[in-house]
C-alpha positions as CSV (number, residue, x, y, z in Angstrom):
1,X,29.7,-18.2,-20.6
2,X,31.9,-15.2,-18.7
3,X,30.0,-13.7,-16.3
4,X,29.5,-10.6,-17.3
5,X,27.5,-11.4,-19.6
6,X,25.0,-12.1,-17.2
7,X,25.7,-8.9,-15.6
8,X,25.5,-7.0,-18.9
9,X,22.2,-9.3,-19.7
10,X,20.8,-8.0,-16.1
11,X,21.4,-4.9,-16.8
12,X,19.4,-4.6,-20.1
13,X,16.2,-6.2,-18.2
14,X,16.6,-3.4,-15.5
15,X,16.9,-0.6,-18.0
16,X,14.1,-2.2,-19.9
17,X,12.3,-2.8,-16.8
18,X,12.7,1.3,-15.7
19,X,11.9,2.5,-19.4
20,X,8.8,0.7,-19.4
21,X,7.7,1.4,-16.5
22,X,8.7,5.3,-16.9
23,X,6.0,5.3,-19.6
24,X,3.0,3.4,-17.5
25,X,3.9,6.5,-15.7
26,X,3.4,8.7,-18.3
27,X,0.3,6.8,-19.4
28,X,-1.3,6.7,-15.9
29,X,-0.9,10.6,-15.7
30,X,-2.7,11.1,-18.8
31,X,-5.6,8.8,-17.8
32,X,-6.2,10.9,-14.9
33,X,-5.6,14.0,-17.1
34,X,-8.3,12.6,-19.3
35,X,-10.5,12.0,-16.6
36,X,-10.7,15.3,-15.1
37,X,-10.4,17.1,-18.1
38,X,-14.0,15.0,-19.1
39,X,-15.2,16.1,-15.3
40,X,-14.2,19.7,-16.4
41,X,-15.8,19.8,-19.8
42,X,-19.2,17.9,-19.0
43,X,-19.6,19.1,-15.8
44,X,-23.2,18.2,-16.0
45,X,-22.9,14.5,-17.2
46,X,-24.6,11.8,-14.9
47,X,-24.9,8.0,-14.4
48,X,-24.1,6.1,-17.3
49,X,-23.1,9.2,-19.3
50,X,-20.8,10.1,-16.4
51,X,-18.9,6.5,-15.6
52,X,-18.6,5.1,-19.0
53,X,-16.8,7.8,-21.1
54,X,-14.8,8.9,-17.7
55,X,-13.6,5.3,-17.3
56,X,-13.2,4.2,-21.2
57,X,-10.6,7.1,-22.4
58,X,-8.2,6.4,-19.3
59,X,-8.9,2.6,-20.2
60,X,-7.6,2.9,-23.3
61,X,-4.7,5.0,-22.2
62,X,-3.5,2.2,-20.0
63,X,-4.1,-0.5,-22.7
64,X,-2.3,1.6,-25.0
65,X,0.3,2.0,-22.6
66,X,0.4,-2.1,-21.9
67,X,1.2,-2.5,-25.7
68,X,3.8,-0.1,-26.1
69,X,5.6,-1.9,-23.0
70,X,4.9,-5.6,-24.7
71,X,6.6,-3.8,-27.8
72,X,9.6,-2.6,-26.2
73,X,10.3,-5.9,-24.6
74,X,9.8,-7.7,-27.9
75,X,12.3,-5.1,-29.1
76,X,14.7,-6.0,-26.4
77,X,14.0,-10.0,-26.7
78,X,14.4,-9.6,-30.6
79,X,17.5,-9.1,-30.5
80,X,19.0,-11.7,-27.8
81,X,16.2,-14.1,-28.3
82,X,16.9,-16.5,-31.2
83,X,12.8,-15.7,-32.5
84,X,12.5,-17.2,-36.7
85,X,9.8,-14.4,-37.1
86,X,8.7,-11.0,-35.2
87,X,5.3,-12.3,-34.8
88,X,7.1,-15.0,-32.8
89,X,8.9,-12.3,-30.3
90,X,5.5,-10.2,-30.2
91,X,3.5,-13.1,-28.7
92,X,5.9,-14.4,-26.3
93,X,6.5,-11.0,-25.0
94,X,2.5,-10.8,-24.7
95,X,1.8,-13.7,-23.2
96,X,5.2,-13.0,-20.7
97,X,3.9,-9.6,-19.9
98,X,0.3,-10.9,-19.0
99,X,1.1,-13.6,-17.4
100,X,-0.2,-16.0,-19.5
101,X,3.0,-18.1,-20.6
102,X,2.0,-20.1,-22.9
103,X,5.8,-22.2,-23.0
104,X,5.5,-22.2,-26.8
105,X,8.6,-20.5,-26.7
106,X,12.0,-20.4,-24.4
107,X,14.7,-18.2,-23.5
108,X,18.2,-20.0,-22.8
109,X,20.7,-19.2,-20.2
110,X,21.4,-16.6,-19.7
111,X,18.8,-14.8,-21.6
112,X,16.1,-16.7,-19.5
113,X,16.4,-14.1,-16.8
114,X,14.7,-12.1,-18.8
115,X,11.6,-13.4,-19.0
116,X,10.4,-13.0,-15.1
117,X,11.4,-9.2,-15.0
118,X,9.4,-9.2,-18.1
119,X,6.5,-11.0,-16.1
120,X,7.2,-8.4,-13.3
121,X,6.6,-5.3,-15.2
122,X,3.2,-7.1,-16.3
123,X,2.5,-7.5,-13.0
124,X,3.0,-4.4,-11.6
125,X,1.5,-2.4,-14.8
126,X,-1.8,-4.7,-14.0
127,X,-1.7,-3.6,-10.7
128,X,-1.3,-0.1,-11.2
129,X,-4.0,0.3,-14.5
130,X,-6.3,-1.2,-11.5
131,X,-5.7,1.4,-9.0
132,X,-5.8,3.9,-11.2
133,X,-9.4,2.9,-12.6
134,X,-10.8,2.2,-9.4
135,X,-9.6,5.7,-8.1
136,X,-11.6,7.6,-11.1
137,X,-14.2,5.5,-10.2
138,X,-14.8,6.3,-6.6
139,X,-13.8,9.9,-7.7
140,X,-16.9,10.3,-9.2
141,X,-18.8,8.0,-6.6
142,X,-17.5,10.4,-4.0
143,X,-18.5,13.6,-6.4
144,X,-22.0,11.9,-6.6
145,X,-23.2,10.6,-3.1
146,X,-26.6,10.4,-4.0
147,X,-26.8,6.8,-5.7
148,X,-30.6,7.3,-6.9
149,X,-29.7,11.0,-8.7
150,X,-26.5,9.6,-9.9
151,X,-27.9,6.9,-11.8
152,X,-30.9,8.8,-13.5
C-alpha cells in the first residue's frame, strides 16, 4: 500500500479528531450556559432542588454531545471500514470511543490507526464532561457554604 495513503488515512482521523472535539466544545459551553441560566432563573432553589436539575440538563448536554461524536466517527469508519451493517459501525465506534473495545470487530492496515485516535477523543471527552460537572458542582457548593441550610 503507497504511503500516502497512510498519510491521507492520518489526516482524516485528525480532521475527525478536531471536528469532534470542536463540538464537545460547543456542548461544554452550553452545559455551563444551562447551568447558570438555571442559577439565574431559580435563584431561590436549594439542596436537592438546587444540585439535581443544575447538574442533569448539562449532563445531558455532554451525553448528547458523546453520541453525536460516536456518530461522526461511525460516519468516518463507515466508509473505510469494511462494516456488513450500520449497526455494526455504530457499536464498534461506541465501544472505541468509551473505551470499552469489545474486539468483536477490526480495522486493517492501514485503517487500524484509526481506532486509537478514536479511543483518544473518548478519552479526553470523558475527561472534560468530568471537569465540567464537578466545576457546576462546587459552583453551587461555593454559592452555598452553609452545608445544614443548603440541604434543607
Amino acid at each position: 500500500m503507497p504511503d500516502y495513503h497512510l498519510h491521507l488515512v492520518f489526516a482524516t482521523g485528525l480532521a475527525t479528531l478536531g471536528v469532534s472535539l470542536i463540538l464537545h466544545c460547543f456542548f461544554m459551553f452550553m452545559a455551563l450556559r444551562a447551568q447558570i441560566a438555571f442559577r439565574t432563573w431559580f435563584p431561590a432553589a436549594k439542596g436537592a432542588g438546587l444540585v439535581v436539575p443544575s447538574m442533569l440538563l448539562p449532563a445531558a448536554l455532554l451525553v448528547i454531545s458523546s453520541f453525536l461524536q460516536i456518530g461522526i466517527w461511525a460516519v468516518v469508519l463507515w466508509m473505510v471500514g469494511r462494516f456488513e451493517q450500520v449497526a455494526d459501525v455504530v457499536y464498534f465506534s461506541g465501544t472505541t470511543f468509551t473505551t470499552l473495545g469489545t474486539g468483536k470487530h477490526v480495522l486493517l492496515p492501514p485503517y487500524c490507526v484509526l481506532e486509537p485516535m478514536e479511543a483518544t477523543n473518548g478519552i479526553l471527552a470523558a475527561g472534560l464532561n468530568t471537569a465540567i460537572l464537578f466545576a457546576i458542582i462546587s459552583s453551587v457548593a461555593r454559592r452555598h457554604s452553609d452545608y445544614d441550610d443548603f440541604f434543607r
